[in-house]
Phi, psi and omega in degrees: 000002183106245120258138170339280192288246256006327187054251153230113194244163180238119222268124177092343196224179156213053175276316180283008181247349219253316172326277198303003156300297156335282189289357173303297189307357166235091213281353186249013170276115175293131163348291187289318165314341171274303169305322161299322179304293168348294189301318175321285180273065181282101147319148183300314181259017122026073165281114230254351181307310221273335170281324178274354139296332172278315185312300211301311164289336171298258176351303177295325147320276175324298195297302169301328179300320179283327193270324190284318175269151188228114180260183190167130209253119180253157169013042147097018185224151136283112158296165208259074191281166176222099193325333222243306186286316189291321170235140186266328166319322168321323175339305177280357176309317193292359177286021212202277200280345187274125169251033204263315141348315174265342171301315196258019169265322173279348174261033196242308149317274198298306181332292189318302199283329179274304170303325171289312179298328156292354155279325198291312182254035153072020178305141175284161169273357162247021156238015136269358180241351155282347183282322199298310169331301177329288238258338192261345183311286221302302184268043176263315204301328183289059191195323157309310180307319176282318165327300194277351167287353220247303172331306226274328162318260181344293176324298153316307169260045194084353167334152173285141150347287146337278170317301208284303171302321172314325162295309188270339160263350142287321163301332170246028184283007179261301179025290179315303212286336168309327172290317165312331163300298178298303186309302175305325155295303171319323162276016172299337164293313184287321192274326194263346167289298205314312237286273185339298183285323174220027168035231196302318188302342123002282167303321183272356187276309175331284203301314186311299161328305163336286203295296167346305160305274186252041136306275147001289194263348184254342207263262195252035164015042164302108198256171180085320180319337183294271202003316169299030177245351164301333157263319169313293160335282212276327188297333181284336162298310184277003193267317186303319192293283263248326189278337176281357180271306182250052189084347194307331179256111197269319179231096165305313170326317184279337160302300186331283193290342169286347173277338213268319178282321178290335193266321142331299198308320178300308200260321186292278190277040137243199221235018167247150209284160175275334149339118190269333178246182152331098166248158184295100154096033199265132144282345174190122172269148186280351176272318215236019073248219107315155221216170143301278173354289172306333174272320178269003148277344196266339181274314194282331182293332221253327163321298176321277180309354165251009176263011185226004164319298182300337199258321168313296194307293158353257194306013159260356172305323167341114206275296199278034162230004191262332176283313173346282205285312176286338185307310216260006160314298185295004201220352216308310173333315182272346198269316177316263175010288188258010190258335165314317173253054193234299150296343220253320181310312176283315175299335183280324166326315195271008205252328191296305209264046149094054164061075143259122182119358181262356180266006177275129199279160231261147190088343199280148196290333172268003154286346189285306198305308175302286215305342150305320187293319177296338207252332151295312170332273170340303172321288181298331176278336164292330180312314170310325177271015163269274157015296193271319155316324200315307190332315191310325214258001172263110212254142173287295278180040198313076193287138182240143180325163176266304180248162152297153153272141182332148156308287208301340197281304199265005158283318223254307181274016151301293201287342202282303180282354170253017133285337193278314196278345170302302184307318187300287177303343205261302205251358202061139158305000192271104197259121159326320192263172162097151180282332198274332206040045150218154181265086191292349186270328168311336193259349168296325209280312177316320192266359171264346162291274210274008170295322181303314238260320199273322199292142175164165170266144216226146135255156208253118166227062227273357189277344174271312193285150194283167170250022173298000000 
């Protein structure tokens, strides 16, 4: 994702962060008029693709999220349909909306670029991984906050239980992926000396590691060993991001198709489902953890997307579609964030005025017919949590330390907020138990992670520090 919040930063200057300080400061100013100025003074080397390949995948995350689930009222209850289990065709859809892929390819890329201007200007490395911290944090905690008020009301007033976790973990189900992300980020110093140092081999030992992995786990059904594929995955995706920043993929095409082809190769003769994410009653998925499969699509995606670069660049010369793309830059953290409980808002609405729009069966020609409506719905209830959230993601100012921080402070508040943001997808903030009916120590756990991470005596060098 770049960094996920990265927004819009200017690689190398920190003139366009300075504008968009500025312009923060004209509250009478339009949303879209503040980005065009923005977009105006668009430095020349600029890669204005790699922000419109992250807008463009933010937006396909959404869009699949709002289409797969189909909830839909049986014998007066709602139920949790899943778009993927009900009609199977559907399936094939996810070689197109799971992008997740392209997030660590493009943070592969910013990562690359960031991390060398931060050796270049002599950065302790926990005040360059505490800024990442900051920009992926800052706007998670009010959405932690609303959450556990909304557990801990409901619960008081009587909600079911059930329901009520069922709410909240859906709403925080983007979650996961920012811990997997802060782990991928943390190693950037270590993935990018391999980079340096053994060039493409790097990358193929990450694939090799994969097939390993899950050999293992498919073979000789060594369990819990998959979990290592979360790194092993996504670090060989982001290791292609470190070789597409410095010219290193000379023909993309032959990536494309050679990902496009192993990944045939995978679900017609191996044993992986054609689902790029999780279905309900599936043995085995290809997301949670990642598979070769999720990987040899993450090659092909990542082939495509830098072989459509020159005609992306071409075409962003456009002033109104390159403002587009910083508008929804400037925004990005929260519409990921927040668009789930954006749904969870409208279902509870139509559930309140008796399930209406819920009685259609979910594939059905008139449900299809219906989801532009729903999808305005959806629409309209986020704007408002932008309006009021966007803010969380905007950081001024990077500070760097009098000291570094300890090893142990930023490994122990590393494990802590990416156990905090897991547990939140995996089990909910919502406890079945309890006086509060919330798992306050889950909620806990992210702000006592970057309190370790972030806390120090500090100078302000927000006149300074670059916006890579």
């Amino acid at each position: 994702m770049g960094d996920l919040a990265l927004g819009f930063r200017a690689r190398g200057s920190g003139a366009v962060q300075e504008i968009g300080a500025r312009m923060n400061d004209k509250p009478r100013s339009s949303l879209w008029g503040r980005a065009a100025e923005m977009a105006a003074m668009t430095p020349p080397e600029r890669n204005r693709y790699v922000d419109f390949l992250r807008a463009l995948s933010i937006l396909a995350v959404v869009v699949g999220h709002w289409l797969v689930a189909a909830p839909y009222m049986k014998d007066g209850a709602v139920e949790g349909g899943h778009l993927l289990g009900i009609i199977p065709w559907t399936q094939w859809l996810t070689w197109g909306f799971q992008v997740m892929p392209i997030f660590f390819l493009v943070g592969g890329f910013s990562h690359g670029m960031s991390w060398a201007a931060a050796q270049r200007k002599g950065q302790h490395y926990s005040d360059w991984f505490g800024g990442r911290v900051q920009r992926l944090i800052n706007p998670v905690l009010p959405l932690f906050l609303i959450w556990t008020l909304f557990a801990a009301f409901g619960t008081w007033a009587g909600i079911d239980r059930e329901i009520v976790a069922m709410a909240a973990q859906l709403a925080l189900i983007p979650v996961w992926f920012l811990s997997v992300y802060l782990i991928i980020s943390a190693l950037v110093p270590w993935t990018w000396a391999l980079w340096q140092r053994f060039g493409w081999a790097s990358f193929w030992g990450f694939v090799a590691g994969a097939v390993t992995i899950d050999v293992l786990t498919l073979k000789y059904h060594v369990p819990y060993i998959n979990f290592a594929n979360f790194l092993f995955v996504w670090l060989g995706i982001h290791q292609l991001g470190y070789a597409w920043q410095q010219g290193r993929i000379r023909n993309p095409w032959l990536w494309a198709v050679f990902g496009a082809i192993a990944l045939e190769m995978l679900v017609y003769f191996g044993p992986y489902p054609v689902a790029m994410i999780g279905v309900p009653g599936s043995d085995l998925s290809n997301s949670m953890p990642p598979t070769i499969a999720l990987l040899a699509l993450g090659i092909a995606q990542s082939g495509f997307a830098i072989a459509f670069e020159p005609a992306g660049r071409r075409m962003l010369e456009r002033l109104w579609l390159w403002t587009a793309t910083v508008l929804m830059n400037g925004m990005i953290m929260t519409v990921y964030l927040w668009h789930l409980t954006a749904f969870v808002f409208v279902m509870v609405a139509a559930w309140l005025l008796g399930g209406i729009g819920l009685h259609l069966a979910p594939g059905s020609g008139e449900w299809w017919l219906t989801r532009p409506v729903w999808f305005a719905l959806y629409i309209l209830m986020l704007l408002p949590l932008i309006a009021i959230f966007a803010r969380f993601e905007q950081v001024r100012g990077m500070p760097e330390r009098a000291t570094p921080v300890p090893h142990w402070r930023l490994i122990t508040g590393l494990l802590l907020t990416c156990a905090g943001l897991a547990f939140t997808a995996a089990i909910s903030i919502a406890s079945p138990m309890g006086v509060t009916g919330v798992r306050l120590w889950v909620v806990a756990l992210p702000f006592v992670g970057t309190a370790l991470i972030g806390f120090g005596p500090v100078r302000d060098l927000s006149k300074r520090v670059s916006g890579v």
